[in-house]
N, C-alpha and C positions, 0 to 999 in steps of 0.2 A: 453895590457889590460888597463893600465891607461890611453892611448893615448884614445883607445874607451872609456871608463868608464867618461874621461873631453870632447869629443864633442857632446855625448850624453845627458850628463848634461845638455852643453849652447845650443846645439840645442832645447831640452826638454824647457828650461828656457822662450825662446824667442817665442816658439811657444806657450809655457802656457801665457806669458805672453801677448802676443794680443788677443789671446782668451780671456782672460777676460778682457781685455780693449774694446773690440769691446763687448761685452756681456753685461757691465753694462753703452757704453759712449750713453752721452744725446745726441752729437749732431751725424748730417749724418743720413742718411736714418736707422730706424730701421729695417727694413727687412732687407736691405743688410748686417747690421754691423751683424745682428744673422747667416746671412747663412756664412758670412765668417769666423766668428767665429768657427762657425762649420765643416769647414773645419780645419781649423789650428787644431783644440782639436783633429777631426779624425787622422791628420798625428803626433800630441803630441802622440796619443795612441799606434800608429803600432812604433813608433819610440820605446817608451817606452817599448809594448808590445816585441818584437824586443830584449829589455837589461833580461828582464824577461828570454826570452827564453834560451837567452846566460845563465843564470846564472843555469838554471835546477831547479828552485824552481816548485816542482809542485802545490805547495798550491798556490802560488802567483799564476801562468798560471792558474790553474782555474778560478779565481775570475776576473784577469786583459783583459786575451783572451775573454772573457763572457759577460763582461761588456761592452768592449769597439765594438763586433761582430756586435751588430745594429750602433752603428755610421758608421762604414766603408760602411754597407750599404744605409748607409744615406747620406753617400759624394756626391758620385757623381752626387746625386740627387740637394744637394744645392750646387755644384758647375754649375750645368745647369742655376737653378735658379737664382743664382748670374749673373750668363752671361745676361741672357734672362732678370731679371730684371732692370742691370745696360741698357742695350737698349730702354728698355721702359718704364725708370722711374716709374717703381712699387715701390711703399709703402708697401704692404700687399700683403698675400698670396692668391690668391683664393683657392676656393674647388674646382678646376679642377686642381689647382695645386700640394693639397695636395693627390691627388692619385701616384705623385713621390715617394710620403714615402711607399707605399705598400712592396717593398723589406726590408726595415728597422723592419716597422711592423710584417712581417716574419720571420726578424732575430731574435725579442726578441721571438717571440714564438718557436724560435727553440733552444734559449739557456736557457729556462725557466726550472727547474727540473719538469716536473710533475710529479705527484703521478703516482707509478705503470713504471716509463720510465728504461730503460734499466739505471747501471751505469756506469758512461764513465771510461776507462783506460789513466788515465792523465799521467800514465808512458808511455804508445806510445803515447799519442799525444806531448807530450814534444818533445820524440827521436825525431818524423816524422818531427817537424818542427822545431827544432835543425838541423836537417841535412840536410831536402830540402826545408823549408820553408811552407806557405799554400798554396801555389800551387800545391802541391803533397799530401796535406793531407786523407790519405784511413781512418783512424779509424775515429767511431765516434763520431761525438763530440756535438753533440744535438739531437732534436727531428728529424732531416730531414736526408736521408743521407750526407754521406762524401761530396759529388760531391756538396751539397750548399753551402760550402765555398770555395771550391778549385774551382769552375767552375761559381758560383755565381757573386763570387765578381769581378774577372779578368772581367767578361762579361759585368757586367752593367759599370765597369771604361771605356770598349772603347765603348759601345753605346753612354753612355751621351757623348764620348769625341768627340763623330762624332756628337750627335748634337751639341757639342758647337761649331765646327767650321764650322756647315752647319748656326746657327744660326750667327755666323757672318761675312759668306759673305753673305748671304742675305740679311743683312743691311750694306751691302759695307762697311764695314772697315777692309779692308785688308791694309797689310803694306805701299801701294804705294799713299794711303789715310790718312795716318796718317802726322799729324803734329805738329811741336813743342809747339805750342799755343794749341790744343785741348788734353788738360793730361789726359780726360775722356778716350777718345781712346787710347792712351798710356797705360796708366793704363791695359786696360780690354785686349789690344795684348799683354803686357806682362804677366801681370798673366796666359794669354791660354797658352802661350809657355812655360813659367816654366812649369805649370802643367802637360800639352803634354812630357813635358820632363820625370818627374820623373814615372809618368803613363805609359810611353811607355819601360823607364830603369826598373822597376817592373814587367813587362813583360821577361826581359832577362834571368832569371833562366830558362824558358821554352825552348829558344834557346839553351842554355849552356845543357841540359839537354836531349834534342834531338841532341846535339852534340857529345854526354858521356863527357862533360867535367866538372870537379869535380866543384860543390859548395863551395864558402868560405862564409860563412854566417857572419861573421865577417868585411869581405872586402864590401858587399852590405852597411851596417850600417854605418862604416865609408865614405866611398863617400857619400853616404845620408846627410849623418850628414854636411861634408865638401861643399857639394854643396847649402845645404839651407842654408848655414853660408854665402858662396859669394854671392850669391843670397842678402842675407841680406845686406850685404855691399854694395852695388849694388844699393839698396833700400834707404840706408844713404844717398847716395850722387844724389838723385833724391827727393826734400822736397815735392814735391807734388805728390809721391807715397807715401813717409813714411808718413808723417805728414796727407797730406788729405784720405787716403784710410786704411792705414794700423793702424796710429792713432787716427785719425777722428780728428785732431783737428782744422784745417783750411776751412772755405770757401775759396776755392779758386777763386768763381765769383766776389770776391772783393778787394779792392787793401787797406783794412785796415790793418796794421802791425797786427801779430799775435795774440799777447800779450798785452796785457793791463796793465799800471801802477798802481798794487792796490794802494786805496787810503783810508785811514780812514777817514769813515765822523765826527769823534771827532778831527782830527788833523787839525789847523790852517796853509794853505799850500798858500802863497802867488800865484798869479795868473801869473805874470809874470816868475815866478820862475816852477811854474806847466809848464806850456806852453813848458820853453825851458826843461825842462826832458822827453817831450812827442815828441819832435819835431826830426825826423829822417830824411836822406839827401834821396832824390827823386832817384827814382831807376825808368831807360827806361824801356818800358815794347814796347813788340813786336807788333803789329797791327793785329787786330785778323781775320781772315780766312773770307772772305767776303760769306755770306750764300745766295742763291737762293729765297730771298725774294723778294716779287714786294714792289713800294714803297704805295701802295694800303693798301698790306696786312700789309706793318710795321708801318703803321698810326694807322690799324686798331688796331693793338696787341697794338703801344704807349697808345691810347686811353681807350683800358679794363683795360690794367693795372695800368693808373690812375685814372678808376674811380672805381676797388677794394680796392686801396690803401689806395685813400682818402673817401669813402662811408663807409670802414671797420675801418681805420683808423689800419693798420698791422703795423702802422712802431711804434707804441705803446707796440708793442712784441720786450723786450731787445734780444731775442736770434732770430731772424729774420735771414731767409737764403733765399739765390734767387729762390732754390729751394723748399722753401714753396710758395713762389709768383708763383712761375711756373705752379705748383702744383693747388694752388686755382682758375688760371684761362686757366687751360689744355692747355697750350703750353709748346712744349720741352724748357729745361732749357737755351740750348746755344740758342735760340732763343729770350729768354727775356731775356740773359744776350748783345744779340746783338741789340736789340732794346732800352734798356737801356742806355749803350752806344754811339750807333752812331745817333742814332734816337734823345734822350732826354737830351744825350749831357754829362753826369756826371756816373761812374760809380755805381754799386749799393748800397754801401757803404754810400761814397756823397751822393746819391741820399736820401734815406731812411733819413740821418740826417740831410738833408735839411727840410724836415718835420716834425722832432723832435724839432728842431730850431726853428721853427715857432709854433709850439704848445706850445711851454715853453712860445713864447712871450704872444701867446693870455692868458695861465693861469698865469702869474706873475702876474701881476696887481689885479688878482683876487684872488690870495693864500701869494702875498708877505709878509705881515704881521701876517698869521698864521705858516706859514713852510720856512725850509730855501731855496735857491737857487737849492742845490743840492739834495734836497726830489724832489723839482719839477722836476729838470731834470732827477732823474730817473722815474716820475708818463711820462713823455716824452719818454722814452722807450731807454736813454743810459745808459747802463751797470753800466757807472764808471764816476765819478767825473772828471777823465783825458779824458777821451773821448770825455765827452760835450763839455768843454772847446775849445777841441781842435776843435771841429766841430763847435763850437760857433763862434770861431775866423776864421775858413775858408769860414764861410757865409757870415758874418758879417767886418768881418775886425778887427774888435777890440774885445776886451775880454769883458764882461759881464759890469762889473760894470762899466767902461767908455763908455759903449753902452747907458745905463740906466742913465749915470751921461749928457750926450749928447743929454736928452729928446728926441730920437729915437726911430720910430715906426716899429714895423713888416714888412716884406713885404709879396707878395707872393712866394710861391716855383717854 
């Protein structure tokens, strides 16, 4: 019992805990980071739901099984969506989307009390799914019968799971397509197979059951628990699964270190000395996947995207990601992270603060004497005082005030 009672816990923890990190993080596609979230919260619930059961509180199984009965039927609607979204770079939901949610919308009105509704026997629905789980559940337990949860849920888990993997072979990314350099793909094959997995293991009571072989409902929870725990681990030692998808916290179209040196703009930080705290040893990076582009069309893309860049002036936005440029001028992401690249020469990182670099030159002359260096360089769109610097010096060669002590003029980018 304590063995279940501690995986359930940190399983619970870790699932609660990206649900609400993917729920309130600014950067990464907002759409995606809510349907994932919503995921993780639905499997936080059945896992939870799940300890509830074990424990035979009936008051809690009211309120927990109730509550949580339309998210379940909400999953596997946003996990299609997440699939089908990550493919075609969706931002937003449509309203031909939102007819997914019809089953969910169902479910609250079927755990809703109305006025005048039968009352439900929480002492057999306890037992029934104490002993076989919702799979088996006959008594009633809302406004619909028994059979829309027992027959409900199992059903819409393997439609959407046949769509998810009709939807991605039909954009060819099957395992024999996948490669080390594209983590997009990575990412979206591995999440389908966990998924597939525990979805098709939630299924085996029904095997066991038309076997006569007895249920251990305790034994289901614990592997549950223990396999989304490796899973997790698994996740650790993959940074651009953890960090970019499951964290949000990395572009990964760009080869800038993570993390940023905060820096107080009241603290007096010599500049030589800034430099060498910012300065990290050159890590090879693999050569990226050559894409079916003519060199027609990658002039063309070069071209738009320099003239929304500089007509808009985007690189003015300190939290700028490749995928808002992609975004602004409708080409897939790896697309303009490829023409960036090989076409324009510097990745998008460089690139963006090669034009931050140069707009600080044209406003200093103009703001030097009312604002300091580092106002300008963030009205210039870098974050941090250690990032200008550091981008200052990789354009330029020298650091700021020997630039400007050298009567040195701007260039272009």
């Amino acid at each position: 019992m304590q063995l279940l009672n501690f995986l359930v816990s940190i399983t619970c923890f870790f699932l609660l805990l990206f649900s609400v990190h993917l729920l309130f993080a600014k950067k990464g596609n907002k759409r995606q980071n809510l349907l994932l979230a919503s995921i993780f919260f639905a499997r936080f619930g059945q896992i939870f739901t799940s300890l509830v059961i074990k424990s035979g509180s009936e008051h809690a199984l009211s309120l927990i099984f109730q509550l949580f009965s339309p998210l379940y039927f909400a999953a596997p609607a946003c996990f299609y969506l997440y699939i089908t979204g990550f493919i075609h770079n969706r931002h937003r939901l449509t309203k031909l989307e939102l007819l997914h949610f019809l089953p969910a919308l169902l479910a609250i009105i079927h755990v809703i009390p109305w006025p005048g509704s039968k009352i439900l026997n929480w002492t057999l629905i306890t037992a029934q799914l104490r002993d076989s789980g919702y799979l088996f559940l006959t008594a009633e337990n809302g406004l619909f019968p028994a059979y829309f949860q027992s027959a409900g849920r199992p059903l819409l888990t393997v439609i959407y799971l046949i769509l998810c993997w009709h939807a991605i072979l039909k954009f060819k990314m099957k395992d024999d397509q996948v490669n080390h350099d594209d983590h997009g793909r990575s990412w979206i094959i591995f999440l389908l197979k966990v998924a597939t997995f525990f979805q098709l293991a939630g299924l085996i009571p029904i095997v066991l059951k038309f076997l006569n072989i007895p249920l251990h409902h305790s034994f289901f929870i614990i592997s549950n628990c223990i396999m989304l725990l490796v899973i997790l681990m698994y996740a650790l030692h993959r940074p651009h699964i953890f960090y970019g998808y499951l964290l949000v916290a990395i572009d990964w179209d760009t080869k800038e270190p993570p993390a940023e040196m905060p820096v107080s703009s009241q603290e007096k930080v010599t500049e030589p000395l800034l430099l060498m705290a910012i300065e990290r040893p050159k890590v090879k990076t693999h050569r990226q996947k050559k894409l079916n582009l003519s060199p027609a069309q990658t002039a063309n893309y070069a071209l738009l995207i320099k003239e929304v860049m500089e007509s808009e002036q985007m690189y003015l936005q300190p939290g700028l990601q490749i995928i808002d440029l992609a975004t602004r001028v409708n080409i897939p992401v790896h697309h303009c992270s490829h023409v960036i690249n090989n076409y324009i020469g510097k990745n998008f990182r460089d690139w963006i603060n090669g034009y931050r670099v140069e707009y600080f030159l044209r406003q200093y002359p103009l703001q030097s004497d009312k604002i300091t260096i580092e106002a300008i360089a963030h009205e210039s769109g870098f974050k941090s005082q250690a990032t200008f610097y550091n981008a200052f010096k990789k354009e330029k060669g020298v650091m700021p005030t020997v630039y400007f002590s050298q009567g040195t003029t701007g260039g272009a980018v």
